[in-house]
C-alpha positions as CSV (number, residue, x, y, z in Angstrom):
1,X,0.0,0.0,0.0
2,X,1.2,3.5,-1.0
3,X,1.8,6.5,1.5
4,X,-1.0,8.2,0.3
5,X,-3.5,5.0,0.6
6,X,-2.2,4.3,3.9
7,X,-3.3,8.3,5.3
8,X,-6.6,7.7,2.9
9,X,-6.9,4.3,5.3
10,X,-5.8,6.3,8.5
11,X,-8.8,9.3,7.5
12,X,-11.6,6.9,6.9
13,X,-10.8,5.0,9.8
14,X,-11.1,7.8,12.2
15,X,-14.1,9.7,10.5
16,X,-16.2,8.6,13.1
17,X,-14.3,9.2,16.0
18,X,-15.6,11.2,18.7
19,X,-12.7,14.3,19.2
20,X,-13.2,15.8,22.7
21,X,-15.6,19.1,22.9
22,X,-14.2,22.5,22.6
23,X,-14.0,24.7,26.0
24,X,-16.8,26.8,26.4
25,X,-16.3,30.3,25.4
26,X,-17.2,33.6,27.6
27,X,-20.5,34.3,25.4
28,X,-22.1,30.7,24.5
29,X,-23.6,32.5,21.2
30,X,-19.9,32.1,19.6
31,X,-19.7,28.1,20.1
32,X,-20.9,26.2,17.1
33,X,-21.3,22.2,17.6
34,X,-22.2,21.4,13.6
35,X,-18.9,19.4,13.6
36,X,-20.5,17.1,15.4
37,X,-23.1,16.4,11.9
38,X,-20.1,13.9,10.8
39,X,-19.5,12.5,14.3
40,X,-21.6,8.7,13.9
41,X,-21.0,8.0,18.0
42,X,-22.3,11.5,19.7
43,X,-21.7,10.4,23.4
44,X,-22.0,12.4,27.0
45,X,-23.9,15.6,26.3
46,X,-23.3,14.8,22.6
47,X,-27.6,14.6,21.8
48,X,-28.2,17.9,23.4
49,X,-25.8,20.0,21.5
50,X,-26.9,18.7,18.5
51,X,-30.3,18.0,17.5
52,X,-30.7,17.4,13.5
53,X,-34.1,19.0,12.4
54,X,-33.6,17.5,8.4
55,X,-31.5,18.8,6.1
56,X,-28.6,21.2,7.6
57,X,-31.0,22.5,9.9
58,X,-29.4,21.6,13.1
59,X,-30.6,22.5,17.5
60,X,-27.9,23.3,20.1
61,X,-29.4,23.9,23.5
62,X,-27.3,24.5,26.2
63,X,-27.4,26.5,29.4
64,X,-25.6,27.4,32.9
65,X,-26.0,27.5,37.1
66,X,-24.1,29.4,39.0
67,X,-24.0,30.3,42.6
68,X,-21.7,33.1,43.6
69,X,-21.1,33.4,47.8
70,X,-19.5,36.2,49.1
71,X,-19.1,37.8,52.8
72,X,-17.7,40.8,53.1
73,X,-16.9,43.1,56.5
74,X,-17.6,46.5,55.0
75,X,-19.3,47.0,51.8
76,X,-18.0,50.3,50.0
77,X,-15.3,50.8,52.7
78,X,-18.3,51.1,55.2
79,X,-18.8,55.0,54.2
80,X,-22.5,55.2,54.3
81,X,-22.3,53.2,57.7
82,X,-23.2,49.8,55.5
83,X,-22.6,46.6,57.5
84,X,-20.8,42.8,57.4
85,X,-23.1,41.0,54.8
86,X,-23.1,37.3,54.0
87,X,-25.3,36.2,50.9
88,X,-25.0,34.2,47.8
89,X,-26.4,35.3,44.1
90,X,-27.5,32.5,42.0
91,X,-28.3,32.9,38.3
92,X,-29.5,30.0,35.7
93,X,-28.9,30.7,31.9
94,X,-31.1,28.0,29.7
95,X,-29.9,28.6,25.7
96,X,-31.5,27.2,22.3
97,X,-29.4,27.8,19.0
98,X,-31.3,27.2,15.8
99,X,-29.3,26.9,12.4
100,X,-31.9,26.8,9.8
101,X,-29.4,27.1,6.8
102,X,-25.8,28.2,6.5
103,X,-26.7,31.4,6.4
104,X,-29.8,31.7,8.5
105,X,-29.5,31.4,12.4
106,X,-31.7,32.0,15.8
107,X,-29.9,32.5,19.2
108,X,-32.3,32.9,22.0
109,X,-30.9,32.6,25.9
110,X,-33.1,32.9,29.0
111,X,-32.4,33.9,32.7
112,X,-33.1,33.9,35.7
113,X,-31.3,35.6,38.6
114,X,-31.5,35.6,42.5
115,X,-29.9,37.0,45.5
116,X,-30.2,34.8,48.5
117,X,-29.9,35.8,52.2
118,X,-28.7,39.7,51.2
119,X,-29.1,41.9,54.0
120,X,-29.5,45.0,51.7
121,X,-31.8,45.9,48.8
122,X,-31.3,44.2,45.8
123,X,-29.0,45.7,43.2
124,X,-30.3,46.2,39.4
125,X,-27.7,43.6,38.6
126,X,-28.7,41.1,41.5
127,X,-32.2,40.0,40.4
128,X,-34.2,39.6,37.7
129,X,-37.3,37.6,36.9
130,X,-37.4,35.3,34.1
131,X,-36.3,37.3,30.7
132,X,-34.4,37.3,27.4
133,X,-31.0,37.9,27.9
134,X,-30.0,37.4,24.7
135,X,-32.5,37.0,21.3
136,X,-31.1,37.5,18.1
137,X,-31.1,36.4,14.4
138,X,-27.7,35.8,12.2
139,X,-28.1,36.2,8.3
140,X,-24.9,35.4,6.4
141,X,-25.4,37.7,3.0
142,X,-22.1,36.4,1.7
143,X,-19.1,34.6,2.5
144,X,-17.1,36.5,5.5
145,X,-20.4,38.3,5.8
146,X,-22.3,38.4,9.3
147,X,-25.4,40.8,10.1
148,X,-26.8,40.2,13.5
149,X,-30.0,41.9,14.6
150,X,-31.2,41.7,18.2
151,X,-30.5,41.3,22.0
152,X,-26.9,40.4,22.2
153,X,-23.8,40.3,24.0
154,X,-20.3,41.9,23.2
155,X,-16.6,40.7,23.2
156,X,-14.3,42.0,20.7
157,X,-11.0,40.9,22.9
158,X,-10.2,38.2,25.5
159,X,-8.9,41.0,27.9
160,X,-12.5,43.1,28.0
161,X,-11.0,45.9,29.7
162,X,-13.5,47.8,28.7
163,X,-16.3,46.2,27.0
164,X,-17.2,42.9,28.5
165,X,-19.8,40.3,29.2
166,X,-19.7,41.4,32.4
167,X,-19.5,37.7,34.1
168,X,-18.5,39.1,37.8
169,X,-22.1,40.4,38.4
170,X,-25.1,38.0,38.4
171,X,-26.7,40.1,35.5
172,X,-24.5,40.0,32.5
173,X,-24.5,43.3,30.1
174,X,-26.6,42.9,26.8
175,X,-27.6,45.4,24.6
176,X,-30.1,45.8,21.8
177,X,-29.2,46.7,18.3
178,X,-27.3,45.9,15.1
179,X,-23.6,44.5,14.5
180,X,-21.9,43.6,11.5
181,X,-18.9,41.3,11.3
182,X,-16.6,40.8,8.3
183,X,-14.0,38.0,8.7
184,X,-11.0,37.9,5.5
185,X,-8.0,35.9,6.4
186,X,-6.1,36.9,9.9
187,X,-8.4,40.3,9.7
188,X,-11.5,40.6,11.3
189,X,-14.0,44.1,11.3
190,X,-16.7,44.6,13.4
191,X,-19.4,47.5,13.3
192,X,-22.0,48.3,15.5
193,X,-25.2,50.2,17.1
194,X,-26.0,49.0,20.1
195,X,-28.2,50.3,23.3
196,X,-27.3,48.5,26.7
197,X,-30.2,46.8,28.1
198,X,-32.0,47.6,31.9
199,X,-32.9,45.5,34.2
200,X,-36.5,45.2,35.1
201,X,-36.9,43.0,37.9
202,X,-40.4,41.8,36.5
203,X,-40.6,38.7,34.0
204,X,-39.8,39.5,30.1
205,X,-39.8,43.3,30.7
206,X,-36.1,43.9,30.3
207,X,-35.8,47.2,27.7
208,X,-33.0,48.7,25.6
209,X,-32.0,52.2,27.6
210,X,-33.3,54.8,25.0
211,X,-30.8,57.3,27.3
212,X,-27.6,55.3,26.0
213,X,-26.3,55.3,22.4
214,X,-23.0,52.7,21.7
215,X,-21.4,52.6,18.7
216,X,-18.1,51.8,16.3
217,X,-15.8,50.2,14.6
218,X,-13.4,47.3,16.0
219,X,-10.8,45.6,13.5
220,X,-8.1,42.7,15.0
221,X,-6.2,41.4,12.9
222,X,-2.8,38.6,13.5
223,X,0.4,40.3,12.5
224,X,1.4,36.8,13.3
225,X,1.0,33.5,15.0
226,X,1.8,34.7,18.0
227,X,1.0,38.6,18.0
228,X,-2.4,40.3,17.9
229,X,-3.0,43.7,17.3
230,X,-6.9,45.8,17.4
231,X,-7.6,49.2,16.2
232,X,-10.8,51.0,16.8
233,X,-13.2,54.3,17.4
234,X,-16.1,54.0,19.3
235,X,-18.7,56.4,20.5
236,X,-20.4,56.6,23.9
237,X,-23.9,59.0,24.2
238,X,-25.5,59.2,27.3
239,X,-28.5,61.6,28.2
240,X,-28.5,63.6,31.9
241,X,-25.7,62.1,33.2
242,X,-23.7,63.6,36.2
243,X,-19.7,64.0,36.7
244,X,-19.2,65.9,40.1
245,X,-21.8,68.2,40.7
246,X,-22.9,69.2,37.0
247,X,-25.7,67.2,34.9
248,X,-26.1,67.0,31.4
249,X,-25.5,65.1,28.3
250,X,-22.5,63.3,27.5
251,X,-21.1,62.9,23.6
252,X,-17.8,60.4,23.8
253,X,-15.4,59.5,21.5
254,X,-12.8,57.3,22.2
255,X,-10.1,56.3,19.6
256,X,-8.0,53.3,20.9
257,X,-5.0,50.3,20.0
258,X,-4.3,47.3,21.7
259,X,-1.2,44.8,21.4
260,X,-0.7,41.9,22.6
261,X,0.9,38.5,22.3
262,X,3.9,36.1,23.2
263,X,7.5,36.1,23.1
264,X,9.2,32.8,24.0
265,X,8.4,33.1,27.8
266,X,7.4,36.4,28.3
267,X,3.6,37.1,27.7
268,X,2.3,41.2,26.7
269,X,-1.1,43.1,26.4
270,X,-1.3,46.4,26.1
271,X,-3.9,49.0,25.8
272,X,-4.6,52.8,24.8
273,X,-7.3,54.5,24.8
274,X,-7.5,58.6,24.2
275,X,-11.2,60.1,24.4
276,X,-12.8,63.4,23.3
277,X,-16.1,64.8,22.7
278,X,-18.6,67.1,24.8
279,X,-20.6,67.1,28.2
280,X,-22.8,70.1,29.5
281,X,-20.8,72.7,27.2
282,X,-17.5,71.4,28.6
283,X,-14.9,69.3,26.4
284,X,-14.1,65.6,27.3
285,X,-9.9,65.6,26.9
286,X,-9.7,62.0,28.9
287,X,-7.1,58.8,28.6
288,X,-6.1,55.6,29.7
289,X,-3.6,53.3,29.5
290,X,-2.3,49.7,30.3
291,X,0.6,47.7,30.1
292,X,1.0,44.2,31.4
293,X,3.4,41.3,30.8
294,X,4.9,38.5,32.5
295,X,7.4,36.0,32.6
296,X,6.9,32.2,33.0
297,X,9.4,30.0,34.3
298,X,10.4,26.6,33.3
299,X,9.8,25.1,36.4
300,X,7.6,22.5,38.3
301,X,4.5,24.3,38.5
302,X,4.6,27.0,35.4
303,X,5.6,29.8,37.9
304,X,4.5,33.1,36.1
305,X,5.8,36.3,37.4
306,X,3.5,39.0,36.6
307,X,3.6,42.9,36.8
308,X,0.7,45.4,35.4
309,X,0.2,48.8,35.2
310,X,-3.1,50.5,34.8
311,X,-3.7,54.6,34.7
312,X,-6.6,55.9,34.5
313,X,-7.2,60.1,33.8
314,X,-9.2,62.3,36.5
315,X,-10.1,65.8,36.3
316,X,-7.3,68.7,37.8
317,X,-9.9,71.3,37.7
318,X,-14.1,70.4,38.2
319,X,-14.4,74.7,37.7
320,X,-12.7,74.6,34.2
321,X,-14.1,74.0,30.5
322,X,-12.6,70.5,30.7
323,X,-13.7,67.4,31.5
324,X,-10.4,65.1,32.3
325,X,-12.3,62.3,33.8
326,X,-11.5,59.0,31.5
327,X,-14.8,56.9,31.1
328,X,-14.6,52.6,31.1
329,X,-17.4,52.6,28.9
330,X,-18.7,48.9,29.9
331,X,-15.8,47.7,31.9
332,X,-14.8,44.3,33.1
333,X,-16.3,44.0,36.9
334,X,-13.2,41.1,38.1
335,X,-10.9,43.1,36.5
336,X,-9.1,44.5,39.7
337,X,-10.6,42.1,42.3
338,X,-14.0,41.2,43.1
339,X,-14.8,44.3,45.4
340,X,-15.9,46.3,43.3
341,X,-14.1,49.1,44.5
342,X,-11.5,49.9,41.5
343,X,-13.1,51.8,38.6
344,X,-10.6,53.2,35.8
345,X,-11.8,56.8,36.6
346,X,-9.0,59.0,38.4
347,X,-6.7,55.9,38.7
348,X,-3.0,54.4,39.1
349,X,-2.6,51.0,39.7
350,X,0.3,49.0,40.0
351,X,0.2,45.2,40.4
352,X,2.6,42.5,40.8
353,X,1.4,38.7,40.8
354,X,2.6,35.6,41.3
355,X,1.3,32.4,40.2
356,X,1.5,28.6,40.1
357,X,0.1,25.5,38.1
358,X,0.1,22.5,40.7
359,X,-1.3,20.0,38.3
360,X,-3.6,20.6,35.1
361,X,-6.7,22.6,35.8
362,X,-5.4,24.4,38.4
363,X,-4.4,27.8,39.1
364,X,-3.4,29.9,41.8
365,X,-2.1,33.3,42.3
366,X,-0.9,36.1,44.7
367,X,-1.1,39.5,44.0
368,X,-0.7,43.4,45.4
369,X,-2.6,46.4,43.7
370,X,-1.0,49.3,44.4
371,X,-4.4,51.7,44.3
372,X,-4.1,55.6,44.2
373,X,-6.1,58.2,42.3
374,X,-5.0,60.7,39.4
375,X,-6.0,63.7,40.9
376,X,-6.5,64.3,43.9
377,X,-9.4,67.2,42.7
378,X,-11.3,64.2,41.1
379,X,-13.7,62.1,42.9
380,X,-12.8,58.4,44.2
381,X,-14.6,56.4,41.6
382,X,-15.9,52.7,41.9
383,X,-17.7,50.3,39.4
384,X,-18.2,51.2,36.9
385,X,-17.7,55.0,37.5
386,X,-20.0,55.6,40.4
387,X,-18.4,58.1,42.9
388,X,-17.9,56.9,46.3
389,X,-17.7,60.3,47.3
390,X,-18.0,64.1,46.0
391,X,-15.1,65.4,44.3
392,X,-12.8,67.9,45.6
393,X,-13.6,66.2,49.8
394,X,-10.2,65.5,50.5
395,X,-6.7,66.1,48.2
396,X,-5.2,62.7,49.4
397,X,-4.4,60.4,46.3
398,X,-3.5,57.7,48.8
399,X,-6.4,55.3,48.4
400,X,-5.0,52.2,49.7
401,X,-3.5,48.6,48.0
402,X,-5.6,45.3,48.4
403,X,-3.6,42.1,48.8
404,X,-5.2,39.5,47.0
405,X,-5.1,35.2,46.6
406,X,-7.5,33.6,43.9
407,X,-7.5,29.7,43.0
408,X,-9.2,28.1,40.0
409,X,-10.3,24.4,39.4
410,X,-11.5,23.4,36.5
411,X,-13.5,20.4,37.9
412,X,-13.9,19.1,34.3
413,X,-15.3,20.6,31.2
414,X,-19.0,21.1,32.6
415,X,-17.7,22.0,36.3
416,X,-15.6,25.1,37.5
417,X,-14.8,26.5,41.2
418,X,-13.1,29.9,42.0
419,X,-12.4,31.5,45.1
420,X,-11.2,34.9,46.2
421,X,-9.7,36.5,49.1
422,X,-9.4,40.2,49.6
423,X,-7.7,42.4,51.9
424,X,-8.3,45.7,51.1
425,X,-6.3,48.5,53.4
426,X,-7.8,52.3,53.3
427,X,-5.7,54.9,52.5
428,X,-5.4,58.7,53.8
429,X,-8.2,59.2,51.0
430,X,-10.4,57.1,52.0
431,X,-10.3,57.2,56.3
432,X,-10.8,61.3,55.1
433,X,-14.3,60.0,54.6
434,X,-14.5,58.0,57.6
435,X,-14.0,55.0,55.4
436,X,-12.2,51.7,57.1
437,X,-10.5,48.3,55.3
438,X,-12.1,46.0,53.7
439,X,-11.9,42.1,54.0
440,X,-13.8,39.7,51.3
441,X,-14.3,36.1,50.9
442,X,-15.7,34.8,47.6
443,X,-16.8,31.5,45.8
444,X,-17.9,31.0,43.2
445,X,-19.2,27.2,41.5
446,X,-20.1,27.3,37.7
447,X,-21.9,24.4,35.8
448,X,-22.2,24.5,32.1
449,X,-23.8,21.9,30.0
């Protein structure tokens, strides 16, 4: 038998073989499960993720529980006298994918999110009755060609600094609108309108917010195996919106460039993002900007030595035509720690990390964040950019580091378990407001089918 007979042989053979299941992705709407059309033996969960309907037409249901359990000692550094709280915040996602042809697809998702045991009020993003987080329709026009056209959610990089899913919260962020993705070789273009979507806390009355107005253009492209870089403008309009003490509109533009990749050992991603526009007569002259890396060792273990840098504008002078205040836009809620109390308005933050791979599937890692604001005329902002207190109350920049320890096990494919431990000090700034340090515990268990 010839070479080529013999790999013909080897193909055939294995044609029916069942390959393992890709990991899930951060928004379920990008996994696709019609390889498994030529897969004879469909075993495990195999049946549910793909349903033939005749034809190409094909069903992919899927869906998620999650309980997240946190006890803190002093929610928002105990400023408005808020106490030690214990409670957990389930949420359960149920998904049906519909491919009717190549071209023609229906992606619905439903949830339904509690808080359990929570001593205060309920937060927009801690319950919700049973509604559509995400319903949309995908019509392929030409090859490369994507229009989608509904209730949807939004990653354009794996970093999401500052548009995310927003996974941290029980509620993740949707919006309502139109995108547009072109896909030609390593390049890939994305174009959208969008509207974020509010929470009702009543069944199937979730609504697009017709006060909020996202918008741009996103390209990525690989300027090689191992190197990534993304280009983009994006727009941000929000109606009566406050910064300090002045109200009024807000008219964004923010033009920004991200890098990022591998080098042998060392890892990058880096970030910049300058922002103009208007709000209340005054002009928005904001920026931010990111660099982290790290170094992995060839060691037992995989220790990784980590070091990040994150700035964030404020404004010198609330009196002035300027506002200097940089805006996250939809930011990442985990990004600094699960506290919630690092937003990317008025910030510096420097963090060094340490962290180990006992054995496959798990991860652990030690960290510092250095945490101090901008300007020290700008208020102290928290997630997303809510101020914890008026600007101009104190000039102390000081705001105080957090010493951190997370551990991830990956169970198994369908099984994941995170914990967090926070110990967050408070700085000059914030014990100028009568603020004190904060300790937090959190786990969280994630089932995905």
């Amino acid at each position: 038998m010839s070479a080529a007979a013999a790999l013909m042989a080897l193909g055939l053979a294995g044609a029916g073989a069942v390959a393992p299941p890709p990991a899930f992705k951060p928004v379920r709407s990008d996994e696709d499960y019609g390889y498994l059309r030529n897969v004879a033996d469909r075993t495990g969960l195999d049946p549910l993720r793909y349903i033939p309907l005749g034809g190409q037409a094909y069903l992919s249901l899927g869906g998620e529980a999650r309980l997240r359990v946190d006890a803190i000692d002093a929610p928002h550094f105990g400023v408005d006298g808020e106490q030690p709280d214990t409670f957990a915040l389930g949420r359960l996602l149920l998904s049906a994918d519909v491919h009717l042809a190549p071209a023609l697809r229906i992606y619905g998702e439903v949830g339904l999110h509690r808080d359990i045991g929570k001593r205060d009020p309920a937060t927009p993003l801690d319950r919700n009755g049973v509604d559509a987080q995400v319903l949309f329709v995908d019509v392929a026009p030409a090859a490369g060609w994507r229009v989608r056209l509904g209730r949807q959610e939004l990653q354009l990089n794996p970093t999401q600094r500052f548009i995310a899913v927003r996974e941290s919260p029980n509620i993740r962020q949707s919006f309502d609108g139109v995108r547009v993705t072109h896909n030609r070789g390593a390049m890939k273009l994305d174009a959208f309108y969008l509207q974020p979507v509010t929470v009702s806390p009543g069944a199937f009355n979730d609504t697009r917010n017709r006060r909020q107005r996202f918008y741009g253009l996103y390209a990525s492209t690989r300027l090689s195996p191992r190197q990534t870089l993304d280009v983009y403008a994006l727009g941000f309009d929000r109606d009566r919106v406050r910064f300090g003490t002045v109200t009024g509109d807000e008219r964004r533009t923010s033009f920004g460039a991200r890098l990022a990749g591998t080098a042998g050992a060392f890892d990058y991603d880096t970030e910049g993002v300058v922002q103009g526009g208007r709000f209340a007569g005054r002009k928005i002259r904001a920026w931010s900007a990111s660099a982290a890396g790290g170094y992995t060792l060839d060691q037992p273990w995989k220790p990784r030595l980590g070091l990040r840098l994150d700035l964030g504008s404020g404004d010198t002078d609330p009196t002035d035509d300027r506002l200097e205040t940089f805006n996250p836009l939809f930011p990442k809620g985990g990004y600094f720690n699960e506290t919630t109390l690092m937003s990317w308005g008025n910030l510096v933050s420097l963090r060094p990390s340490l962290g180990v791979t006992p054995t496959k599937g798990v991860s652990l890692e030690a960290s510092y964040t250095l945490h101090r604001r901008m300007s020290g005329a700008d208020a102290i902002y928290i997630q997303p950019l809510a101020t914890l207190a008026p600007a101009g109350s104190d000039p102390s920049k000081d705001v105080g580091g957090a010493s951190q320890l997370d551990g991830t096990w990956q169970v198994n494919r369908n099984l994941k378990l995170q914990a967090q431990l926070v110990h967050q000090e408070a700085g000059p700034a914030v014990r100028a407001l009568g603020g004190k340090p904060v300790d937090l515990a959190v786990l969280f268990a994630q089932f995905r089918f």
